[in-house]
N, C-alpha and C positions, 0 to 999 in steps of 0.2 A: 854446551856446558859452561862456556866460558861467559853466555848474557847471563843463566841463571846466576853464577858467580857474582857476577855484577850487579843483579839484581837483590841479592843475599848481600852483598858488601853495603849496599843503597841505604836497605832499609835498617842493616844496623847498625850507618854511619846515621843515619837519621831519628832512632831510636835512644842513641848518644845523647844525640845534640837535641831531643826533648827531655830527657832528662835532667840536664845539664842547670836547670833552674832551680830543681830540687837538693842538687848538690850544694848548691849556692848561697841559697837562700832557705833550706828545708828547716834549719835548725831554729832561725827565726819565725816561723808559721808553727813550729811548737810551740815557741814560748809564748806564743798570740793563741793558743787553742782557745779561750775565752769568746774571742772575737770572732772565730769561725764554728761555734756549737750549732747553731743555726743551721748553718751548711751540712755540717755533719750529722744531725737528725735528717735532712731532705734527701741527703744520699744514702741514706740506711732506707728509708723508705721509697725513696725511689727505686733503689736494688740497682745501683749502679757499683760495682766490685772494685772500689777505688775508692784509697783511705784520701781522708781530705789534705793530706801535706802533697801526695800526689795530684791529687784535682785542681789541687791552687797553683802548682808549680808548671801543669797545663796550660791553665786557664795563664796564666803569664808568658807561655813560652807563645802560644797562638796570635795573645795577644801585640807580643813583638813583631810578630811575623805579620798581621796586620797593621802595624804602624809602619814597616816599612814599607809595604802595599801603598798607603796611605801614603806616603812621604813621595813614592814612585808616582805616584799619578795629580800630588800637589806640586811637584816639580814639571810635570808637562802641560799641567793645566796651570801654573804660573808662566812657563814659556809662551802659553798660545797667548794670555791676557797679556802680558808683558810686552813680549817681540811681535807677536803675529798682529794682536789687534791693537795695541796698544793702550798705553794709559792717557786719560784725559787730564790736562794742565792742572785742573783744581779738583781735589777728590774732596777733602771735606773745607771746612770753616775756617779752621785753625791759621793760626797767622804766629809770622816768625818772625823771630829780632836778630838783629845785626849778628849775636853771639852765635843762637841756634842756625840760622841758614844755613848751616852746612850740614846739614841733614837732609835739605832736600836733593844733593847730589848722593845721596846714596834710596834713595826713592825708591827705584824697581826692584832694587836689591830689597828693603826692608819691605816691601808688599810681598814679593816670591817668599821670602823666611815666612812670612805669615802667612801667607796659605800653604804653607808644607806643612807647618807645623801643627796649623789647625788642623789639615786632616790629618795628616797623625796622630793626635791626639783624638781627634772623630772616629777612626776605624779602631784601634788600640783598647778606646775607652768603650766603644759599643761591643766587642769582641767582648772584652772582660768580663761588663756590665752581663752579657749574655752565656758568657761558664757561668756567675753564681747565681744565675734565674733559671737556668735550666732544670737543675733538680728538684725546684718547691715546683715546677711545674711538672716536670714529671711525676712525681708525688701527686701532686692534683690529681694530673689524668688514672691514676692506680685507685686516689680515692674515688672517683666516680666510679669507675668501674668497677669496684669491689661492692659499693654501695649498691649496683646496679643491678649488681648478680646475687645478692647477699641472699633475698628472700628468695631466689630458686635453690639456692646451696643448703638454705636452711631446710626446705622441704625434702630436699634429697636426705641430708642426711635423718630426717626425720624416716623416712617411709624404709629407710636401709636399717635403722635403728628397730623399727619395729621387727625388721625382716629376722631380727636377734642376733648383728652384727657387733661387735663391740667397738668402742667411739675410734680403736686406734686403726683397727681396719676400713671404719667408715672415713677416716679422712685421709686413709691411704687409698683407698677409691677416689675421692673426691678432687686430692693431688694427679689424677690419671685424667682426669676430666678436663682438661684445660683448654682443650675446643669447644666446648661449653660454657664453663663458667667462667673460664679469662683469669683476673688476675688474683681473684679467690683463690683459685687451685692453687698458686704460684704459692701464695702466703701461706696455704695448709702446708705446703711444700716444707716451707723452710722449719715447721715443728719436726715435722719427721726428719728432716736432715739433721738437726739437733740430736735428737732422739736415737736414729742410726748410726749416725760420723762422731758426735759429742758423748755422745753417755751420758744425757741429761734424761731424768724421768719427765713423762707427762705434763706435771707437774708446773716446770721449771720451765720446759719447753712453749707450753702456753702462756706463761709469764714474761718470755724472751717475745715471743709474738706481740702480745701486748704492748709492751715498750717501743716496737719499732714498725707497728702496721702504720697509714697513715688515716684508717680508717675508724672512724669512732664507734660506728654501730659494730663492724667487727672486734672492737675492743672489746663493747660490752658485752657481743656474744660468746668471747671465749674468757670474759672473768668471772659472768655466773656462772659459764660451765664451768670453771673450775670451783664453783660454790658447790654446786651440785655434784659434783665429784666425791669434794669432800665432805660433805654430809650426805652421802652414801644417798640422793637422791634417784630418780627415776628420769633417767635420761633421754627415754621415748618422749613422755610425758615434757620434759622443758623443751624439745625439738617442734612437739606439736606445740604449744602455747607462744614458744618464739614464731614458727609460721602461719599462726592466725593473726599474731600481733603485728609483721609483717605484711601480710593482705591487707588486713583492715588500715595500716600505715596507707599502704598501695591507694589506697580508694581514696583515702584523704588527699592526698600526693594528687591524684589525679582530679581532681575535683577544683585543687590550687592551679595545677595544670592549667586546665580549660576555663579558669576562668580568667588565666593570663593570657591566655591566647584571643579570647576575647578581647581584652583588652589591644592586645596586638593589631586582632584585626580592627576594630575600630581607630586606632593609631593611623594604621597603613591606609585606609578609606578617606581621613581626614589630611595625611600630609602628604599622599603620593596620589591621589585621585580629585581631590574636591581641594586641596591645596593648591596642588598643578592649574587645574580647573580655573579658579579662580585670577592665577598669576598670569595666565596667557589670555585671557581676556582684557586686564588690565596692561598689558603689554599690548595687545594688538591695537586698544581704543589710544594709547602713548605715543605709537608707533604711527596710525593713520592721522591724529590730530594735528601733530608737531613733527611729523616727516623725520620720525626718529629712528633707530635702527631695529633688528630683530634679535639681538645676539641674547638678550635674555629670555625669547621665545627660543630660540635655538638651545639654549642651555638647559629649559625645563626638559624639552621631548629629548632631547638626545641623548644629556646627560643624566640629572635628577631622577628621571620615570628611572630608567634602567639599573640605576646603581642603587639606587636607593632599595629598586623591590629586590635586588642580589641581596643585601647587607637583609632584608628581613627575611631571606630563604633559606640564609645565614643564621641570623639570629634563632630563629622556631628551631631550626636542627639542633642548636647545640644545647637548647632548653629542654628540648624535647625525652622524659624519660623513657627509659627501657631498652629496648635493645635494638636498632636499626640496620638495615640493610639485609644481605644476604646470610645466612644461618653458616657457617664453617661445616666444612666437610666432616662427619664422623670418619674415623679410621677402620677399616675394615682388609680382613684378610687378601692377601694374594693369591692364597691355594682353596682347593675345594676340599673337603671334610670327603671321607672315607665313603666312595662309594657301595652300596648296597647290589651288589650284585655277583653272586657265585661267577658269573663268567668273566674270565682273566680277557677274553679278545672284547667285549662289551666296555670292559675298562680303561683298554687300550683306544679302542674308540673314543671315548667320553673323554680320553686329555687329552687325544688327538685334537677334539674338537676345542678343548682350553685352552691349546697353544694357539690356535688359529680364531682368538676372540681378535688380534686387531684387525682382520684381515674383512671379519663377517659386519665388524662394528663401519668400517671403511663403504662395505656395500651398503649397508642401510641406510649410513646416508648419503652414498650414490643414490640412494629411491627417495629417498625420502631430504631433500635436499633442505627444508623450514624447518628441519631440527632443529640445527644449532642458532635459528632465532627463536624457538618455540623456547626452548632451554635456559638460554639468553638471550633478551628481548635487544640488548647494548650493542650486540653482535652486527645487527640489521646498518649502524652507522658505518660498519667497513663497506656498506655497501652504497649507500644513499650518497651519504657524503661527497666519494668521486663523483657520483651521477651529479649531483647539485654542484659542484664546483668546475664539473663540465662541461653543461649548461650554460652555468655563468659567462664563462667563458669565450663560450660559443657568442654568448649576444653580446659581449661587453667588444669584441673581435667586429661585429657582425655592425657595432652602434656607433665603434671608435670616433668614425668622423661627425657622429651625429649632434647637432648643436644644444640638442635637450636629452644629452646622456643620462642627465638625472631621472629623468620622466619616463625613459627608456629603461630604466635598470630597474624600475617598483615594482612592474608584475613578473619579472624574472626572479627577483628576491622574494616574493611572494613564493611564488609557485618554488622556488628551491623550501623554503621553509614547509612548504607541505610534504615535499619529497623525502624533507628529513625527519618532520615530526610524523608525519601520517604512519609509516610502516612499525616506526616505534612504538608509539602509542600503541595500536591494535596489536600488537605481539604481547606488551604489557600486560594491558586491561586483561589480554587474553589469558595469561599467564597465573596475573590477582585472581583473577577469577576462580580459578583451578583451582589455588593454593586456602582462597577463603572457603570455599567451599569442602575443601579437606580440613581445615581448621575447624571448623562450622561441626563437623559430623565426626570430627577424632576425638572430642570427649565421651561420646557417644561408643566409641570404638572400645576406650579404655572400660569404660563401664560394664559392657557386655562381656567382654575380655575376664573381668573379675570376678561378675558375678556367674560363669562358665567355672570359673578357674575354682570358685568357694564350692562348687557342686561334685569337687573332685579329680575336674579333667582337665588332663598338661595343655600346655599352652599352645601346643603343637595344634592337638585335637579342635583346641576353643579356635584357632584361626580359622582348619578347616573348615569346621560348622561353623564361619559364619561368612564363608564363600556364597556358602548358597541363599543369603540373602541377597537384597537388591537396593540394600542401602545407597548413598550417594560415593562413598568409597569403595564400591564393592569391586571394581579393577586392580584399585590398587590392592584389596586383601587376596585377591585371586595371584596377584604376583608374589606378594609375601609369601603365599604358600606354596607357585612354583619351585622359589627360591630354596623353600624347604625342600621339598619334595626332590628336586636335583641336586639334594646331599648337603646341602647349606646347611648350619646351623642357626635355630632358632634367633640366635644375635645378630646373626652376621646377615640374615634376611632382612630384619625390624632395621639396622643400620642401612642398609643399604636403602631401605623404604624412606625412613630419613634424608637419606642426601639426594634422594629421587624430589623429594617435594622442600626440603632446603628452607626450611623456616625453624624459628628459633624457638616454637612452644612445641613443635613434633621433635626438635633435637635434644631440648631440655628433658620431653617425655621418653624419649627411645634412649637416651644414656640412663636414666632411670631405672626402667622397665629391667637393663639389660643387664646391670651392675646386679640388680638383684635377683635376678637369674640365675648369674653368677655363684653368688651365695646363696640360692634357697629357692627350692621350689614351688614353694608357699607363698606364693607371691598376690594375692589377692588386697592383702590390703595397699601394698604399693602401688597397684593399681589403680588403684579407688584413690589416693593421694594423687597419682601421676591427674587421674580425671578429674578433680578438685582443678586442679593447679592449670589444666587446659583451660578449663571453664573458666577460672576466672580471668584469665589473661582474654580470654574470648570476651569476655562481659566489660572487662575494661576497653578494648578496643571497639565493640557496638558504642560503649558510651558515649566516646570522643565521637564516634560518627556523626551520632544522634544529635549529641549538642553542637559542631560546628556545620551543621547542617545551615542554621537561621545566616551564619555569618557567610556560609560560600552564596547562599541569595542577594545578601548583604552586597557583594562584591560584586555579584550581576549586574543589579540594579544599578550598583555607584558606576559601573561603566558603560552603562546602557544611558544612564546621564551625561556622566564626560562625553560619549560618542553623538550623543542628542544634542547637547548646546553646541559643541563647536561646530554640527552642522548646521543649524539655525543661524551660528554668525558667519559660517559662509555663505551661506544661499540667501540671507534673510538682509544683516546688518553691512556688511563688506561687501554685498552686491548695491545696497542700493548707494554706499561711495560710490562706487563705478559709476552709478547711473547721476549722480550726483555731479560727479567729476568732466562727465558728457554734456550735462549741459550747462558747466561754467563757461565760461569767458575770460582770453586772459586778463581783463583787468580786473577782476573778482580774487581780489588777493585772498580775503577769508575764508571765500569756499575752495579756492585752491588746498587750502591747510587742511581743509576737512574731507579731499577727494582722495577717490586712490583710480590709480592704473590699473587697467587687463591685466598689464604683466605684474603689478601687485599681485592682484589676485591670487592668478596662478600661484604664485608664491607661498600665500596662504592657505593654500587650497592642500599644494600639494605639502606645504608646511602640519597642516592637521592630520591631514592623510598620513604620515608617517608617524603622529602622535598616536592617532589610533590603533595603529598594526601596533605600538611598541607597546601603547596601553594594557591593550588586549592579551599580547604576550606574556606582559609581565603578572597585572594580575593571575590571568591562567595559570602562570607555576603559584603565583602566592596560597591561592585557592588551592592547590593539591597539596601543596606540604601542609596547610592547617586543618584543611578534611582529614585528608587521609596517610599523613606523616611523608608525605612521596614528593619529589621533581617529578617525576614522570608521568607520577599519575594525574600531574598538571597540566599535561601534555592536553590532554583530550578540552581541558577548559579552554587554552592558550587556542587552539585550532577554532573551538567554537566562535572564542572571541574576532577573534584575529577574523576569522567567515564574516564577520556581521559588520566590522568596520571597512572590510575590502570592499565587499557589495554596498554598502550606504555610499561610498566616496565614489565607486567605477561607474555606477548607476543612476545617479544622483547629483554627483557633485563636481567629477573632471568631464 
């Protein structure tokens, strides 16, 4: 009792003493509100719940507390230059008269005040600088993503609208949605909190929105819809013409897209492959003419290739629209829905069997142990990883006294890189696989779904009947309708189907599907919306394939070149130095200049050799995140690569 105490004293002797600015200084940052409107818009839209006389009285108090930081570590790092290493007799130019000299007895003294001071004012002022940048970028990140989700929010509420929902319960759905739609929902969010908590009508609530989204395409969608409110329009009807105008935006979007990544990729060809290219030839012919050094051959490969293709794996992601990575879990029940069954010991049984789901799920993958890489392909690194750095290990132990440790550690690091990308990649690819192929055939799913559903029959029925096909989904509809059939409810099956296949166009379509369930059983034309909305996100993604297809050859090619010439300058040009350099004479001072050593060679030899494996590397991710939005699914290029420069150097060239 007596640490929690202490622990409760802590933080509200420290809660105090952050305050304490605003006490201080609060009354003044009112009378400046002028000077901080800015601010104050970015934090309404960023939805950070903190008025700005508080945020500024933060951002100062933090700030303090990194200039004493600051001041702490300009005083030990003036100790070390001062006493430890010492100052050298003449620092700059300046010259001193009879009067001033006596400032140079206080010399270490005024050098330490200046670097304290500097860095306190360095940590202080970048602390500060970073509370009143923080909100216009969170705001940013809210606006993307609202933008981002704008035209799936808009379809939903269209196909909910038709289902004869009215606007205020469709964006109290829509507010429920927020594993989904992100920070959409959030923003519906705060009308209805007006609306509920305030006493504000519709009205007024959409005009409070307005004012403080950061989003401009959501502006404009909720100020015609309040046109269309109030001239008593048709609000099915503006829901469908905002999500065609939407799409057709979509396709433009993407069309800008791909043609910037072209660009991209022609960029990266030119300054990270036939750039490189170019500079380590001109380095190598520097280097053997004038017996110069390598360090700007070493700079390209080691540094340039790698960082540079990071910074564009970087760049394509965060260009990149739409939604990435893994789809968020739907929410689904903890309990099972009313068993069907007259007998009370049959039911006893059946939650006998539900309490003992951790126990069965434990066995299965006792049997079945590649699940949870099947599941998760990222999983596979808890395991490769140790293997590969205990390997290394092994040889690096095994080579210690070896005098060409370097030459010794390339097929080990070789071979670890396959250990770690080999399992990965084939879980992946195996994984896309599965998942494109259910994307590929679920618009197809929703379609049939609909036009079952317009003939009359519940949605239950239309799954059953369509078990008995042999579509490419047809396991997974066979489970959806176990799921029923073991008492589930129709949602809670379709959700579950969802987070079994974890992408973002079956998440978008199964909160849909499921919402309008919810309100009406008449669900056909939502259906036939939900299958619109698959398809075209399907058709935009064949797009991107199709068209960066010329540029992943593109990237082939350019490294099947890099990999081509610098073997020709080692086997070809830098062998015949050698041979050159054999049969000089020491008085042949010329050709001395123009000869190289064995141990050159080598040098060079294994100098390209590691330009190529990083080559290879690198492009290989570039290539999958422009194909196909992925790191991973770079993996399998990066392997191929990486194969074809291992084998030209081990076979060929060392």
């Amino acid at each position: 009792m007596s640490v929690n105490k202490f622990n409760v004293d802590i933080d509200l002797f420290f809660r105090k003493l952050k305050r304490l600015p605003f006490f201080l200084i609060g009354d003044k940052i009112k009378a400046r509100m002028e000077k901080f409107e800015r601010l104050r818009t970015s934090l309404r839209q960023a939805r950070i719940p903190m008025s700005y006389e508080i945020y500024i009285s933060n951002a100062i108090f933090y700030s303090l507390i990194a200039g004493i930081v600051g001041a702490l570590i300009g005083l030990l790092f003036a100790y070390i230059v001062v006493s430890v290493v010492g100052l050298p007799e003449r620092l700059t130019r300046l010259t001193f008269s009879e009067s001033t000299a006596w400032l140079l007895g206080f010399r270490n003294i005024s050098i330490s005040l200046f670097i304290m001071v500097f860095l306190t004012a360095l940590f202080g002022g970048i602390t500060y600088g970073l509370f009143l940048l923080y909100p216009a970028f969170q705001a940013g990140e809210r606006k993307q993503s609202i933008d981002r989700n704008i035209p799936y929010a808009v379809t939903f509420m269209y196909a909910l609208s038709r289902g004869g929902m009215n606007i205020i319960e469709i964006m109290r759905s829509l507010s429920k949605a927020e594993n989904t739609y992100g920070e959409i929902s959030m923003e519906v969010d705060v009308v209805l909190r007006d609306m509920d908590y305030f006493g504000s009508d519709l009205k007024t609530a959409l005009n409070n929105l307005c004012e403080i989204t950061p989003s401009d395409k959501l502006k404009d969608l909720m100020f015609n819809l309040l046109t269309v409110i109030d001239s008593g329009g048709n609000i099915p009807t503006y829901f469908r013409d905002k999500s065609e105008q939407y799409l057709n935006s979509a396709k433009i979007e993407q069309k800008g897209f791909l043609e910037t990544l072209g660009l991209i990729a022609e960029s990266y060809v030119t300054a990270f492959i036939a750039g490189p290219l170019f500079i380590i030839i001109l380095g190598v012919m520097m280097a053997v003419m004038s017996n110069g050094s390598n360090t700007m051959i070493y700079a390209i490969i080691y540094g340039m290739i790698p960082i540079g293709s990071l910074m564009f794996v970087v760049m394509i992601s965060i260009i990149t629209p739409g939604s990435s990575g893994e789809a968020p879990l739907l929410p689904t029940d903890n309990y099972v829905g009313e068993i069907n069954v007259p007998d009370s010991e049959e039911k006893k049984m059946f939650l006998s069997f539900i309490k003992s789901r951790g126990q069965i799920a434990l066995k299965k993958n006792l049997r079945d142990p590649l699940k949870p890489f099947r599941e998760k392909p990222v999983n596979t690194l808890l395991v490769t990883i140790p293997i590969a750095l205990i390997y290394l290990i092994i040889t690096l132990v095994g080579g210690i006294k070896s005098p060409n440790l370097v030459d010794l550690m390339d097929d080990p690091v070789v071979y670890s890189f396959y250990i770690i990308a080999i399992p990965l990649l084939i879980f992946h690819e195996k994984k896309k696989g599965w998942e494109e192929k259910i994307q590929a055939q679920f618009p197809d799913f929703l379609k049939k779904l609909a036009s079952t559903n317009e003939t009359g029959m519940t949605l239950r029925d239309s799954i059953k009947l369509m078990t008995r096909s042999d579509m490419g989904m047809g396991k997974e509809i066979k489970k959806i309708y176990n799921d029923i059939d073991w008492a589930l409810t129709i949602n809670e099956a379709l959700r579950r189907f969802a987070n079994r296949v974890r992408t973002h166009v079956v998440a978008r379509s199964i909160t849909l599907v499921t919402k309008a369930n919810d309100s009406s059983g008449d669900i056909g034309e939502v259906l036939n919306v939900a299958a619109r909305d698959a398809a075209a996100e399907q058709e935009l993604q064949n797009e991107r394939r199709v068209s960066m297809f010329i540029y992943l050859v593109i990237i082939y090619i350019s490294f099947l070149v890099f990999v081509g010439i610098i073997y020709v300058i080692s086997s070809t040009f830098l062998e015949q130095m050698v041979k050159a350099g054999e049969k000089t004479t020491a008085s042949g001072a010329r050709a001395i200049a123009m000869s190289l050593s064995r141990e050159g060679l080598a040098d060079y030899n294994r100098i390209f050799f590691h330009g190529a494996l990083i080559q290879g590397a690198s492009s290989g991710l570039i290539a999958g995140v422009m194909g196909e939005g992925s790191v991973l699914s770079g993996l399998k290029h990066s392997v191929i690569m990486v194969t074809i420069g291992y084998l030209l150097f081990t076979l060929f060239v060392l």
